[in-house]
N, C-alpha and C positions, 0 to 999 in steps of 0.2 A: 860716647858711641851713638846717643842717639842724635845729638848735633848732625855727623855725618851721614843718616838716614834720612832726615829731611829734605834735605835739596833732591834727593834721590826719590824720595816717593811724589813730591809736587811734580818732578819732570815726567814720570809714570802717567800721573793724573792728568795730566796735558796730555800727553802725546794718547790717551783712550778717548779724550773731549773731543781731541780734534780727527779723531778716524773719521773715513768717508764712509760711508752706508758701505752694508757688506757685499759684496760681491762688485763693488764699485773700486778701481782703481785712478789715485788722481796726483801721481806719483811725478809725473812728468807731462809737458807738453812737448810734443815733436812739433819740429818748425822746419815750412819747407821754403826753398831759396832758391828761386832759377839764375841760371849761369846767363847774364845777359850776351853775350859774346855767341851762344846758338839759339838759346830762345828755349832751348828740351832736356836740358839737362836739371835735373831737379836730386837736392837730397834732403834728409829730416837730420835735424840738429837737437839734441835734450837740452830743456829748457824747466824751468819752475813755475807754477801759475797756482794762486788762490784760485778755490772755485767756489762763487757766490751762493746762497741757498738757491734759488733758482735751476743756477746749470747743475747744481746736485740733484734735485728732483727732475730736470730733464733726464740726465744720462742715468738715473735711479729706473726710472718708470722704462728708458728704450731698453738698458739690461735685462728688466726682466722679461722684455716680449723675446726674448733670442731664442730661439728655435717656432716661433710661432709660424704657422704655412704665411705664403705670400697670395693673398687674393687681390686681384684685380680689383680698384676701388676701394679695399678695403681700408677701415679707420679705427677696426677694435679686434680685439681678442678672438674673433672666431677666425680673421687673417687681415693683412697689410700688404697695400702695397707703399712704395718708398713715399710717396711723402703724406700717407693714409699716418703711419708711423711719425712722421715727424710732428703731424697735426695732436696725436693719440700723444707724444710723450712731451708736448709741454702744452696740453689740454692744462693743469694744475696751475701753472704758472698766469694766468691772468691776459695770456696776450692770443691776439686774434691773427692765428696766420690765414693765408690763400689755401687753396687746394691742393694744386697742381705745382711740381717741381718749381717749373720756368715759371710761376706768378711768386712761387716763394724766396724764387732768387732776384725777381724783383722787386718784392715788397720790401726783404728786409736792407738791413744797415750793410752796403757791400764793403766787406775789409776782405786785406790780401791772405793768400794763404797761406802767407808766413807770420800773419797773428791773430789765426786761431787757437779759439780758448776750449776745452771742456763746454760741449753744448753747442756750442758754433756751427752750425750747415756748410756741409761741402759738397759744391758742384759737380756734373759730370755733364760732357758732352757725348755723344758718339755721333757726331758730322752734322745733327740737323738743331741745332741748339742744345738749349737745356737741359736734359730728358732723364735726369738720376737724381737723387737726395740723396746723402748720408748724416748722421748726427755723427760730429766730431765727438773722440771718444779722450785722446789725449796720447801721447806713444807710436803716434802715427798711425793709432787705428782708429777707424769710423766702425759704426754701426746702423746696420740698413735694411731692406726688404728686398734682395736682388733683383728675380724676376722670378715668371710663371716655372710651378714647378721644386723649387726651391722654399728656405725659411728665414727669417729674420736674422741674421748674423753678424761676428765683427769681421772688418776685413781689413789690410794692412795698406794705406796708401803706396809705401815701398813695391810692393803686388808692380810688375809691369802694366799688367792690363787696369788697373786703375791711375796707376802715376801717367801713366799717356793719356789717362781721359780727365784729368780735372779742368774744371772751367774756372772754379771760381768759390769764393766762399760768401757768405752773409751770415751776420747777428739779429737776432731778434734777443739779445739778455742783457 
């Protein structure tokens, strides 16, 4: 009897090692694929992705800011704006981002937005370049600092008014 409880408690014991921080989910990546044939048609596919200790302590630290107000310029807990947040949640991780959205989308490492990872930056346009961050969340949902008025939340790329507006992704992990 107890031959057959062993495999069963070591499997237990893995699968509590390998949880993601609480209130962190890293279950799946959604992957997005445009239909080259219009150029707009865009869907998310579930996919499997490790997440390095890095994008863990990223998307650990944006989680917890979610409901936090959106301030203008902001880069800390009293408010955020969108990429005040992305500067604030991989502050731990050792790497030195830009400021602003459009410098963060070109400083980092540009990959397509069909492989992002947990942590990953995803673009937005609305007609005059750059002008939105989100931190990839994994599931198809990002998390962000909307705009004036609002508070840090997740939001679902699927969302039409965000899948019409992505520009682009980039890595810094």
């Amino acid at each position: 009897m107890k031959c057959k409880l062993l495999p069963l408690f070591f499997l237990l014991l893995l699968a509590v090692q390998c949880a993601p921080p609480e209130g962190v989910s890293y279950r799946g990546v959604q992957q997005l694929r445009r239909d080259d044939s219009s150029g707009q048609s865009r869907s998310w596919h579930q996919g499997h992705v490790s997440v390095s200790g890095a994008r863990k302590r990223v998307l650990s630290t944006a989680h917890s800011c979610i409901g936090t107000a959106y301030r203008s310029g902001g880069t800390d807990r009293r408010g955020f704006d969108c990429s005040g947040l992305v500067l604030y949640a991989y502050r731990d991780t050792g790497r030195s981002l830009p400021r602003t959205a459009r410098d963060q989308y070109r400083g980092g490492r540009r990959i397509s937005p069909s492989r992002m990872k947990p942590g990953d930056l995803v673009f937005f346009s609305f007609g005059s370049g750059i002008s939105h961050v989100g931190i990839y969340k994994g599931g198809g949902v990002f998390i962000h600092a909307p705009s004036s008025g609002s508070r840090v939340r997740e939001d679902s790329l699927e969302d039409s008014y965000w899948k019409s507006r992505i520009a682009g992704a980039a890595s810094y992990l």
